[in-house]
C-alpha positions as CSV (number, residue, x, y, z in Angstrom):
1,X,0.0,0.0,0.0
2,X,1.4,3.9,-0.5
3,X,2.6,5.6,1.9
4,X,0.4,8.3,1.0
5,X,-2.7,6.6,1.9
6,X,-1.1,4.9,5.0
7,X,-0.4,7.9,6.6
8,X,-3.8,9.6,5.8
9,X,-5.6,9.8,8.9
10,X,-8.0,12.4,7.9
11,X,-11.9,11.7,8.2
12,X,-12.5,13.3,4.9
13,X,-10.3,11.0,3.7
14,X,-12.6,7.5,4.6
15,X,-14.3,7.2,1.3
16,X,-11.0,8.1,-0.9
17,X,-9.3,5.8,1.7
18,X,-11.8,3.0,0.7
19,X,-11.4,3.7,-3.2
20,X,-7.5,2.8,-3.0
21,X,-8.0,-0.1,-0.9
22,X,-10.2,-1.5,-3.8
23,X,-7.4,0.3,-6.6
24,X,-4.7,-1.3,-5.0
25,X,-6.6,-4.9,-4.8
26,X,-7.5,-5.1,-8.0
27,X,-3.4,-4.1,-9.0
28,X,-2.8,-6.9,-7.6
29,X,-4.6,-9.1,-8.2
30,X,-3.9,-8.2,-12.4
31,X,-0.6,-8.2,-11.8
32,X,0.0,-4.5,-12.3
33,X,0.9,-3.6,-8.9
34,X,4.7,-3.0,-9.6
35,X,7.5,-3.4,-6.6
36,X,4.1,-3.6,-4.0
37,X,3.7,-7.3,-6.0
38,X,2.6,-9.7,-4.5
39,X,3.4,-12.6,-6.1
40,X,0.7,-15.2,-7.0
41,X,-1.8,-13.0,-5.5
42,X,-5.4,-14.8,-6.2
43,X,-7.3,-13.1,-3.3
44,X,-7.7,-9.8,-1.5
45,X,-9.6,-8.9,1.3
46,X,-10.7,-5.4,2.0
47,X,-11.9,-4.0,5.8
48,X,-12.7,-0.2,6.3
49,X,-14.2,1.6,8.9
50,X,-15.9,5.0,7.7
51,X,-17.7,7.8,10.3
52,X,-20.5,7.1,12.2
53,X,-19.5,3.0,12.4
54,X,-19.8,1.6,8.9
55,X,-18.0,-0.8,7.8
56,X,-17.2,-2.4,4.7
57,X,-15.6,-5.5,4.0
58,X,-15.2,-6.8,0.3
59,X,-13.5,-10.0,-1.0
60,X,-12.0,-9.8,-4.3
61,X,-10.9,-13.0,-6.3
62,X,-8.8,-13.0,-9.3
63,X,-10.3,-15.1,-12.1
64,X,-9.3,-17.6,-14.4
């Protein structure tokens, strides 16, 4: 993950935070995720906690 998004700790920044989670997943899981590879990557798993208590959680699966 950037460092960019790991160090974001603003509230305003929950949805954006959310959007690169799912960016980043789907990088690697095509492949195209550069020296943050990981290698053989078939799953990801996504958790985020927003304002007020939600919480997402999304499971991504690379097809073939």
């Amino acid at each position: 993950m950037d460092a960019q998004l790991e160090n974001s700790q603003q509230p305003s920044s929950a949805g954006a935070t959310g959007l690169a989670q799912c960016t980043e997943l789907v990088r690697q899981l095509r492949g195209q995720a550069g020296d943050r590879q990981v290698e053989g990557a078939r799953i990801g798993l996504q958790h985020n906690l927003g304002l007020g208590g939600a919480c997402v959680v999304s499971l991504y699966e690379r097809q073939h």
